[in-house]
N, C-alpha and C positions, 0 to 999 in steps of 0.2 A: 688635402688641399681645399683651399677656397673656390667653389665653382662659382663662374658667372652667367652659366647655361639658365638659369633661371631667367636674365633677362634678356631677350632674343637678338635686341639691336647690338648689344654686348659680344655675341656669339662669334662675331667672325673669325677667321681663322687668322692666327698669326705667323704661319707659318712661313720660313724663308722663301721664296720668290726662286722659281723653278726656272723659267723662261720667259724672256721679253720677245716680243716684238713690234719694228716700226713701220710705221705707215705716216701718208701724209693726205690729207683733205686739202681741194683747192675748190674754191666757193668763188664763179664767175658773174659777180655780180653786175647790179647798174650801173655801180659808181665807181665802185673798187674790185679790184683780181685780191682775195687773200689763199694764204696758204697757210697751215698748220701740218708741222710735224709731229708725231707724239708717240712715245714708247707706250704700248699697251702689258699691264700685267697679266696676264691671262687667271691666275687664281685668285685674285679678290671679286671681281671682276674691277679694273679700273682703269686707268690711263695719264701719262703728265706728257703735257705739254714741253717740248725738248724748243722749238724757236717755232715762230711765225715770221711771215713773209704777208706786205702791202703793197698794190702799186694803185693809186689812182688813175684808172683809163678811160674811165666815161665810156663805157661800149650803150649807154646811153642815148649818149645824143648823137642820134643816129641823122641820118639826113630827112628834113623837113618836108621833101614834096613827095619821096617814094618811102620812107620808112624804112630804105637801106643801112645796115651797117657803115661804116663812112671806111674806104680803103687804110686812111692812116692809124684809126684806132683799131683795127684790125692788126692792122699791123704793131701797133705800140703791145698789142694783148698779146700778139707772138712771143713779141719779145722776152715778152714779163713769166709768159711761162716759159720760155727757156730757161731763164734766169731761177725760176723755184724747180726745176729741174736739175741742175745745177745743185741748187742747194739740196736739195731732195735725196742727191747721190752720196755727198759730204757728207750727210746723216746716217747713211748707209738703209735707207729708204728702200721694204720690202717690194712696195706697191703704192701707186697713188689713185686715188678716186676723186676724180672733178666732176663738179654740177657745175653748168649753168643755167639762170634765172631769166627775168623777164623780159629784159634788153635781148637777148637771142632767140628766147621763145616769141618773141612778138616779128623780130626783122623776118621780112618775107626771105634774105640770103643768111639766114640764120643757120640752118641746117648745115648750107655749103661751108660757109666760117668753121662750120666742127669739124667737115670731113678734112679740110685745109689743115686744120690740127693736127687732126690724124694722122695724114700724109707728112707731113713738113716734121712732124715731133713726136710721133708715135704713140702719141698721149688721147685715149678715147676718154670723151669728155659725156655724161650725162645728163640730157636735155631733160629739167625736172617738173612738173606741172605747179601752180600755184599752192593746189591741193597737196602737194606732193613735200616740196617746200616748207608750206606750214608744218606737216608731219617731223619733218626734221631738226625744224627749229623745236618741235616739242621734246623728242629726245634728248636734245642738247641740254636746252634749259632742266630736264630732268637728270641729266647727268652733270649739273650742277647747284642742283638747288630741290631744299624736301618739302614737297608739299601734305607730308601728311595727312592724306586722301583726303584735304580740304579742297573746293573749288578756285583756281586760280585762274585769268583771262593773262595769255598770254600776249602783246604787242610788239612786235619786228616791224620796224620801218627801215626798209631799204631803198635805194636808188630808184627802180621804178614803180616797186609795188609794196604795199603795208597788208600784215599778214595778222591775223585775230585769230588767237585759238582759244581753247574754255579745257582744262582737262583737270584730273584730281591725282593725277599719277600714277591710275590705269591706263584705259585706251582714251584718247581723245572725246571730247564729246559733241565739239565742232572745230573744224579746221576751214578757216575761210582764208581768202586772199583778193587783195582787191586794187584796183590801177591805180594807187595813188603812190607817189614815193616820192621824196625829195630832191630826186634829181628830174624826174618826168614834171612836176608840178611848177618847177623855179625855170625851165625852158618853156614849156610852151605857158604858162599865166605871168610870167613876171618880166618886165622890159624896161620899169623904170627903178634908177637907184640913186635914193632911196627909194622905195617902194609908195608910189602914190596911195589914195585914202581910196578910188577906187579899183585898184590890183586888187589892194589887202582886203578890201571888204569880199571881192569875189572870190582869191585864193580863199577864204575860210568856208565861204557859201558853197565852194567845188568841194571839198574838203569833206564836210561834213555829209554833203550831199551824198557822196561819191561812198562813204563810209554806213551808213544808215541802215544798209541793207546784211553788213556783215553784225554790224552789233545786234541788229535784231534777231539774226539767227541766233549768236551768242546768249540774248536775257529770254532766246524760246528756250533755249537745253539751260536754263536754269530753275532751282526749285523756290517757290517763295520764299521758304528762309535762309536762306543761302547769301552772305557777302562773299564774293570772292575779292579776291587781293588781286593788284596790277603788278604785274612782271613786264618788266620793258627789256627789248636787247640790239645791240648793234651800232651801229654808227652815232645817228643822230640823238638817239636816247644819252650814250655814253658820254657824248658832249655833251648835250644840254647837263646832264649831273656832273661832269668835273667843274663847267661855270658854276652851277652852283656852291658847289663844294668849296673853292677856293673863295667866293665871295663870302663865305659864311665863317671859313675857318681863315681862310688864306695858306691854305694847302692842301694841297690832291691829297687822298687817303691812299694806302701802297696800292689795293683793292679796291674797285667800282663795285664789285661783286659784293650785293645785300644795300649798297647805298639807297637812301631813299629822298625824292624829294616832293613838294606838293602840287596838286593843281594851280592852286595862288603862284606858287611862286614860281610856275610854269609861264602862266599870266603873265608875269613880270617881265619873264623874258625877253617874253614873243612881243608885248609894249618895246620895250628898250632895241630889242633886235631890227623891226621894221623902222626905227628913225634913224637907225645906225646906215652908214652907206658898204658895199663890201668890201673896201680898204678896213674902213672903220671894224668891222667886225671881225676882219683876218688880224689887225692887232690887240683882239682879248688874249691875253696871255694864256698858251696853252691851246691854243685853238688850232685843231689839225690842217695842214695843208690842203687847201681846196675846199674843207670842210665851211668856208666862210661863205661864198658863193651860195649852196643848200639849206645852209641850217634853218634859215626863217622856215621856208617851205616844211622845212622837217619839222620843227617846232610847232607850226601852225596844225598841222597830222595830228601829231599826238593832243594837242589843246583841245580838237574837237572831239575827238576821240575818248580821251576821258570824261570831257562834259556830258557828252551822251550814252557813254557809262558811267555815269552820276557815278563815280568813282575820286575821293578826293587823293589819293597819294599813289603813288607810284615805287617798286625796287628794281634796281635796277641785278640782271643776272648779264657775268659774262660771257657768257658759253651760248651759241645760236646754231647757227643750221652749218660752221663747220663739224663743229663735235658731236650735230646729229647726225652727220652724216659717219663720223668715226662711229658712234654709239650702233645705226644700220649695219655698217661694214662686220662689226663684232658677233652682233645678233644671226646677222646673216650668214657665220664662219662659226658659229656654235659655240663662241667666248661669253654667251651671257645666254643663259635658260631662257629669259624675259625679262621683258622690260621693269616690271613690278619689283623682279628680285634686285636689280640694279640702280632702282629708283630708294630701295627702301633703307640702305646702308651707306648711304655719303658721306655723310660725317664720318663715322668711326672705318669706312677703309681710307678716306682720306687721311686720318691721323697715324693709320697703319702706316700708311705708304711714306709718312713723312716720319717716321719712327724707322723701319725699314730703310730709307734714304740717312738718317746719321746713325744706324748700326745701333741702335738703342739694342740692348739685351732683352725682346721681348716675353719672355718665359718669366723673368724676374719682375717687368711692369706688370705682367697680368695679375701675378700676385698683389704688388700693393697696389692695384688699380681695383681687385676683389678686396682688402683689408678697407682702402678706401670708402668703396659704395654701402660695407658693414658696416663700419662707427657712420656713415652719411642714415644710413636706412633708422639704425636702431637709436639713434639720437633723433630722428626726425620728429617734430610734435611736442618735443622736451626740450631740447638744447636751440634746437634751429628750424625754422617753419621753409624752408624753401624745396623745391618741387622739382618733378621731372626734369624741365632745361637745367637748372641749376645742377643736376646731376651726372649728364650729361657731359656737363663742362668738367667737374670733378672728375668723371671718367679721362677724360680728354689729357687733362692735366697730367694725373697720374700715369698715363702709358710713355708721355711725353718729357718726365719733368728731369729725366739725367740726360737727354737728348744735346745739352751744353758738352757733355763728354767729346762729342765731338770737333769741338772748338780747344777745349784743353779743360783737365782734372780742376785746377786752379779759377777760383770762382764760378764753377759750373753753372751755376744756380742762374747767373745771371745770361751767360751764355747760351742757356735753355729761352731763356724769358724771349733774349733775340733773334733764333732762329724761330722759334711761334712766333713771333710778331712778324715777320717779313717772309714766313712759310705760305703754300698755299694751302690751306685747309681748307675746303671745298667744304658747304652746306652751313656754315658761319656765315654773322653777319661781321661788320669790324670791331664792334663792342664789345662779341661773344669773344673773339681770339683774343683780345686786349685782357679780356678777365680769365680764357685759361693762360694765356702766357703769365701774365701774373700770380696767379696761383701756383703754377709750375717754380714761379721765381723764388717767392717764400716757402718753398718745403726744407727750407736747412738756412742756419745766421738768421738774419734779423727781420724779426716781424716787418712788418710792410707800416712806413712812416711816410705824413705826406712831406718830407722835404724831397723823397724819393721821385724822382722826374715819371717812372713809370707806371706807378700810381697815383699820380700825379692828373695821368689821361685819363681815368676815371674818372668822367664829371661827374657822375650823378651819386649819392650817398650811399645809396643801394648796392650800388655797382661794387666799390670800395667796400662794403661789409658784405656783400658775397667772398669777395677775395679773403677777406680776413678770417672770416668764417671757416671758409674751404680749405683754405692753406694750410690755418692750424690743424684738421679734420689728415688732410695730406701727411704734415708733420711724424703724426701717432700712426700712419699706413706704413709709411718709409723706414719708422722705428722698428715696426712687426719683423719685416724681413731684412735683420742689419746685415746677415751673415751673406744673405744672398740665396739661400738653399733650400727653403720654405720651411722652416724649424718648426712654426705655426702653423696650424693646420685649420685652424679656427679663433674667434674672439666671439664674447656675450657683454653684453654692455648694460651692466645696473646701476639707475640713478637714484640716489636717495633724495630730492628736493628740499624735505628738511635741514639735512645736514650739510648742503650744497656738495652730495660726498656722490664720485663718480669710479665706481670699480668696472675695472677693466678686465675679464678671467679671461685666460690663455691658457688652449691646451695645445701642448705640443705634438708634431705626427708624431714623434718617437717617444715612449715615457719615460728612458731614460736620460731625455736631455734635457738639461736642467737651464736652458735658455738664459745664461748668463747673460751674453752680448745683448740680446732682445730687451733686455728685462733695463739694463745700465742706460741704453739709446730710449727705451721710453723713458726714464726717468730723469733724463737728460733734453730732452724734445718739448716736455710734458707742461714745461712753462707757460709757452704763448696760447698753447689751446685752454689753460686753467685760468688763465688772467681775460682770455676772448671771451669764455664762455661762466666765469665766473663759480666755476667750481672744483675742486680737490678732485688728483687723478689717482688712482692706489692700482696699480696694476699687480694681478692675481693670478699667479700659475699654479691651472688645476691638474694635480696629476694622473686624475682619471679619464676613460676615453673622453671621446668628443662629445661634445655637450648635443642634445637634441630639444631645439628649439628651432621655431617658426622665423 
């Protein structure tokens, strides 16, 4: 057999799924109650999202001369967790863990608000520190997104407080948090709408003022040569990038998750947004309930924010301090060694898990997903110059690309292409899944044409000759193992550049099988990658052992 233990990211286990179980996080913010349910797999380590739960309550805006909680929001946040209790049970919901945030950690009757929980719904609710907080939303964002131990600064702007973290996808290296939040900033700074010339000049001078001290910690735990990348999450960020998104394309992408957009055009916003009045701004299409009221204030946060992290762009991640707090609960029940080992395999258990979910035959993808990354390795430098992600992607593809089986035998191909496109693969951006679903689409019928809509979303050139590239690479993987049963045990791949002549040797595990079906399906396949790559395939069954090469 073809091993893939050589490449560590590769390694995970594909093994059938032993036992679930579910939980639910409930995150009692300033602006919003959310709730997440999610079945966790205990052997990858991972987890999917099964339904969320929103209610906007404002536990916020609390009363102005004593700083109290207000009785009816109080009571509106009863409500609401009943209501995700409720659903909590429907899901058949092991256990739930709630945190609340700033709005209760600040109200002087904060405390008694939880015992009231307590008492009335049985539901113990934990009171989190800023510090504490930030810690979470780091988990989370790293249980969706790989920062391959580069320095990244993380941003959470919530309801009453905006959170700065700095980590490389070990332990943190600063966790700050500081009184600014979208919903605290647009109550007590803002009273005219639209928003006069002097609110708006002093919302940005609080703003930045207010923030100064966390960035600075943030550029001390950094090293001169070090850029880090902006990762934004939550509320305000995830609007401000579906406006953009839609003004640019004129449609939400399925995914926020990996979107990026700039400081300019951040700029742009927070211009357009303060002459808008708050009618005016509740009908930009797409624009969340209540979310119209805050957003300036949110906007303006982040504006200053990246200005004084001389940072120009921003991505945005979906996953914040509920799924940090799943990602805690896990750690803390001995479902994840550490955080590092959990951080370092996103992508490939995410592709697991969604391979796993349509019953893909994983034992047969690992094979041509190993045939694959050999004609990818041993052609590289010769045939095709593209690099690690690019590899990456090929892997992806290949575990993925009969995953259509599940929708019906009859055009597979293409019914792979669209459950990738509208799956969750975690540690992608949208681009990345757009080119392995594509990839995945052409490994059988017809090269990839642009009258084809789905190659089609490929704008850039590159992008479109990875796919072509890979696909046909895919094609010759998928030929190796027709029979299913790994007949092959190995491939050496000699190019002759002279002669544009490209032999293919295969030795088979057993030497007396003479690899008919193998040999027919390459000879058959063999076209689009000869015509892609411009060279004559001659494939060669050697019938001695395994060949020993590097």
């Amino acid at each position: 057999m073809l091993s893939l233990v050589s490449a560590s990211w590769e390694s995970v286990s594909t093994q059938p799924v032993q036992q679930h179980r579910i939980i639910a996080a409930i995150d009692m913010g300033t602006n919003s109650l959310h709730m997440v349910v999610v079945k966790i797999d205990p052997t990858l380590p991972a987890f999917s999202i099964i339904t969320k739960e929103k209610e906007t309550v404002r536990l916020g805006d609390r009363n102005i001369t004593t700083g109290e909680l207000k009785p009816e929001v109080m009571a509106k946040a009863i409500a609401t967790l009943k209501r995700f209790q409720v659903a909590a049970k429907i899901a058949n919901v092991e256990t739930i863990i709630a945190v609340a945030t700033s709005a209760v950690r600040e109200a002087p009757n904060g405390k008694d608000f939880l015992q009231q929980i307590e008492t009335e719904l049985g539901l113990s609710v934990d009171l989190i520190s800023g510090q504490e907080e930030a810690r979470r939303i780091y988990l989370g964002v790293l249980s969706g997104m790989e920062f391959h131990n580069q320095p990244h600064i993380i941003i959470d702007i919530g309801g009453g407080s905006t959170e700065l973290i700095l980590g490389d996808s070990q332990e943190p290296r600063s966790l700050t948090s500081t009184k600014v939040g979208a919903v605290r900033l647009t109550s007590e700074l803002i009273s005219t709408d639209p928003i006069d010339d002097t609110e708006f000049l002093y919302l940005k001078a609080y703003a930045r003022g207010m923030l100064e001290r966390s960035v600075e910690e943030i550029q001390t735990n950094l090293k001169l040569d070090e850029s880090p990348r902006l990762i934004g999450t939550s509320g305000t960020i995830e609007t401000i990038a579906m406006m953009q998104a839609r003004e640019k394309s004129a449609t939400v992408p399925s995914t926020l998750n990996g979107y990026q957009f700039t400081l300019p055009e951040l700029q742009e916003w927070v211009q357009r947004l303060r002459r808008m009045t708050n009618a005016e701004r509740a009908a930009i299409p797409g624009m969340p309930e209540k979310r119209a009221e805050v957003i300036l204030a949110g906007a303006v946060i982040l504006q200053e924010a990246m200005t004084l992290l001389a940072v120009e762009s921003l991505t945005v991640c979906g996953r914040a301090l509920r799924e940090g707090v799943i990602v805690d609960w896990m750690l803390s029940h001995g479902l994840i060694e550490d955080k590092l080992r959990f951080q370092s395999s996103i992508r490939q258990r995410s592709v697991i898990k969604q391979a796993s979910k349509y019953q893909v035959n994983l034992e047969y993808s690992d094979r041509v997903a190993a045939f694959a990354l050999s004609l990818f390795d041993q052609t590289q430098g010769l045939l095709h110059h593209w690099g690690g992600n690019e590899r990456q992607l090929l892997w992806a593809a290949a575990i993925l690309h009969n995953c259509g089986h599940h929708v019906s035998h009859s055009s597979h191909h293409k019914h792979s292409y669209y459950l990738i496109r509208n799956g969750e693969l975690l540690g992608y951006n949208e681009t990345e899944i757009e080119i392995i679903a594509n990839i995945a689409r052409y490994h059988r019928k017809s090269p990839p044409k642009k009258k084809h809509e789905n190659y089609r979303n490929l704008l850039s050139k590159e992008h479109r000759q990875v796919v072509s590239q890979l696909s046909a690479i895919l094609r010759l993987a998928v030929a190796l193992d027709r029979r299913q049963i790994g007949a092959i045990a190995q491939i050496k791949c000699d190019y002759y550049p002279h002669f544009q002549q490209f032999n293919l040797l295969i030795y088979p595990s057993k030497l007396n099988d003479d690899c008919t079906l193998e040999l027919w399906s390459l000879d058959y396949k063999k076209a689009v990658f000869e015509e892609e790559f411009g060279v004559k395939v001659l494939a060669i069954l050697e019938k001695s052992s395994i060949a020993n090469f590097s």
